[in-house]
C-alpha positions as CSV (number, residue, x, y, z in Angstrom):
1,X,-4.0,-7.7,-0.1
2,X,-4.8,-6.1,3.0
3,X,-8.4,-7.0,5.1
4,X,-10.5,-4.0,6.8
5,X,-13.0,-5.6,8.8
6,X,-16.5,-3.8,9.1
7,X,-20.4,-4.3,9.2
8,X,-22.6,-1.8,8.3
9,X,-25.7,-1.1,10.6
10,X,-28.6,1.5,11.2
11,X,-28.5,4.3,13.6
12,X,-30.8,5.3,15.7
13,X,-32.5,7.1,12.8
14,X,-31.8,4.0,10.3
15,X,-29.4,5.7,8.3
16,X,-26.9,3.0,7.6
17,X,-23.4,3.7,9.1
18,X,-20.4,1.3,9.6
19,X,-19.1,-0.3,12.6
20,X,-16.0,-1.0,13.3
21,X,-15.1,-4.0,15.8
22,X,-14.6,-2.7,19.3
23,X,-10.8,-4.6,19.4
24,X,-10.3,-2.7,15.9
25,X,-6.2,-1.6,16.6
26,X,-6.1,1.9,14.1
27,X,-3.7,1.1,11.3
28,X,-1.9,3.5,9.4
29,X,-2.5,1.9,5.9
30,X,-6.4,1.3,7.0
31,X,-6.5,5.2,7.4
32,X,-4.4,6.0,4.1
33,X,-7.5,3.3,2.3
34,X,-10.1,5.9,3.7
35,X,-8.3,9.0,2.5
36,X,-8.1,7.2,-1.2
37,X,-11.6,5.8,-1.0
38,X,-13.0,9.5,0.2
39,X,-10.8,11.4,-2.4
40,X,-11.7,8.6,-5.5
41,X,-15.6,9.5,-4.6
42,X,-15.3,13.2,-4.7
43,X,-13.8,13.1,-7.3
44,X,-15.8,11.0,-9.4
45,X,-19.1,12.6,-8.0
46,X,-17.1,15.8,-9.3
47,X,-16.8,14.3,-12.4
48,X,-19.8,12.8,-13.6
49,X,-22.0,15.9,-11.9
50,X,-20.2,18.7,-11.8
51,X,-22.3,20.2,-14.5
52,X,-25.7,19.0,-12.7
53,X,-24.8,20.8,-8.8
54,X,-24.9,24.4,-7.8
55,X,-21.5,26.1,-7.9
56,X,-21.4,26.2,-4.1
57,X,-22.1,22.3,-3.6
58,X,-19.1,21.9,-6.5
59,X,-16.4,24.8,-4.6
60,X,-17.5,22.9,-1.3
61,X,-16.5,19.3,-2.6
62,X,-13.6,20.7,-4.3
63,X,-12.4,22.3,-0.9
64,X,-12.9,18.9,0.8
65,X,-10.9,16.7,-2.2
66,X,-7.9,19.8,-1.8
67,X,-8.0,19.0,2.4
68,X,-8.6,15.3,1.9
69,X,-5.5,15.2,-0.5
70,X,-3.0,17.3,1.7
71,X,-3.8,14.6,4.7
72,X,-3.5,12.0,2.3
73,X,-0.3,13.1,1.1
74,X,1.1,13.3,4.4
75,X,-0.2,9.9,5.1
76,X,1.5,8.2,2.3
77,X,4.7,9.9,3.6
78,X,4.5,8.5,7.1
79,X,3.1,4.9,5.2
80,X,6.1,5.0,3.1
81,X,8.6,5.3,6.2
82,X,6.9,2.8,8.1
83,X,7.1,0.3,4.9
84,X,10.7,1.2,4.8
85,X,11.1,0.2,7.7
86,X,9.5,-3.0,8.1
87,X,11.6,-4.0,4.5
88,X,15.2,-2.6,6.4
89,X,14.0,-4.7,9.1
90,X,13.3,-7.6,7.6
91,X,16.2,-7.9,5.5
92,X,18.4,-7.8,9.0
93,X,16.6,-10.3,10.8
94,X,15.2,-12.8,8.4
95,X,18.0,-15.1,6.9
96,X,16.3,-17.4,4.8
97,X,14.7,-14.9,1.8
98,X,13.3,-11.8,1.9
99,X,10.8,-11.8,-1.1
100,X,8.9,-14.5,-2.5
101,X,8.1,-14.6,-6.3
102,X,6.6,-17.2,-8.7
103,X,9.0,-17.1,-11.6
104,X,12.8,-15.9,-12.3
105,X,10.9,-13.6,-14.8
106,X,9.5,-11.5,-12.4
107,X,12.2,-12.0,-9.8
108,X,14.4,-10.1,-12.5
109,X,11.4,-7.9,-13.2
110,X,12.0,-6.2,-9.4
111,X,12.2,-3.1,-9.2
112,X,15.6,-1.3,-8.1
113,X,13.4,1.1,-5.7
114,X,10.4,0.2,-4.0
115,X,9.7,-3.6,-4.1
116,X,6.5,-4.2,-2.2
117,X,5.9,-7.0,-1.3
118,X,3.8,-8.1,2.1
119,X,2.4,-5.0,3.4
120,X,6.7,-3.7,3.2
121,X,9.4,-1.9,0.5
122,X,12.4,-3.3,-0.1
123,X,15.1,-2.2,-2.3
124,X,17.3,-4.2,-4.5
125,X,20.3,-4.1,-2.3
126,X,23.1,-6.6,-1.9
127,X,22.2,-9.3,0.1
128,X,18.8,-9.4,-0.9
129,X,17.2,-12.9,-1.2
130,X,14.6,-14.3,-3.3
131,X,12.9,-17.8,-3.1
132,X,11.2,-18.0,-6.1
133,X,8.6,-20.6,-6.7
134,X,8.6,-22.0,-9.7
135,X,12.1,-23.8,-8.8
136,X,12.2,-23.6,-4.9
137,X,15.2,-22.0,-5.5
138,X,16.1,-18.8,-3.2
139,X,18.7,-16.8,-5.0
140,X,20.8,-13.5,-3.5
141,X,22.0,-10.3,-4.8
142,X,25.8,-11.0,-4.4
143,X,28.7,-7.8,-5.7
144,X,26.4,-6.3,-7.0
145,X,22.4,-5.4,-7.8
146,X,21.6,-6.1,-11.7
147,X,20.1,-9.5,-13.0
148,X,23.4,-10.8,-13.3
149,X,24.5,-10.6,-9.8
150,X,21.3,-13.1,-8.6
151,X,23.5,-16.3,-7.1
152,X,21.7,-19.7,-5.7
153,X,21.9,-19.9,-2.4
């Protein structure tokens, strides 16, 4: 689960507005929440009220939903990579497992792209490890990448 930290305040005028820490460091995946959030709103104001607003209040928030989904997009492309990434990277560097579950159910369950797991994506690639919890066990992906390739380690 990922944290944004913010309060919410008044202005000068005492609308209420939120403040972000002043040691804040901007976050790609803290940017993509804000897109969603804004997008899920519209959307839902354009749902429940679309009958109830004047047609140019309704083509306005439907031009701000289109240009809110465009950067979105484009966000979750450059979130995706930078996942990626951090998964590629991890599996490199870090020798003792890769992906922590609680039972061999749903370490078999894993998908064969796009495992999230800790704010990264793996896939299921030879060589990938798994402690899973239930046993303390950490098992690896070894010849191959189906259930029946997961060794003890």
């Amino acid at each position: 689960m990922l944290k944004f930290e913010y309060q919410i305040k008044l202005n000068d005028d005492d609308r209420p507005y939120i403040d972000i820490p002043e040691d804040y460091q901007n976050k790609t995946e803290d940017q993509f929440m804000v897109l969603e959030m804004s997008r899920y709103l519209i959307l839902s104001l354009l749902t429940l009220r679309r009958t109830e607003l004047p047609d140019n209040e309704v083509k306005a928030l439907q031009a701000s939903f289109d240009t809110l989904e465009v950067l979105s997009d484009e966000l979750a492309i450059l979130l995706r990579k930078q996942m990626e990434v951090l998964g590629e990277t991890i599996l490199e560097t870090q020798r003792n497992y890769h992906i922590r579950v609680d039972t061999l159910d749903q370490r078999n369950e894993l998908k064969y792209n796009g495992i999230v797991h800790d704010g990264k994506i793996f896939k299921r690639v030879m060589g990938l490890k798994v402690l899973v919890l239930e046993n303390m066990e950490v098992y690896e992906l070894v010849d191959g990448i189906d259930n029946e390739h997961w060794r003890r380690v």
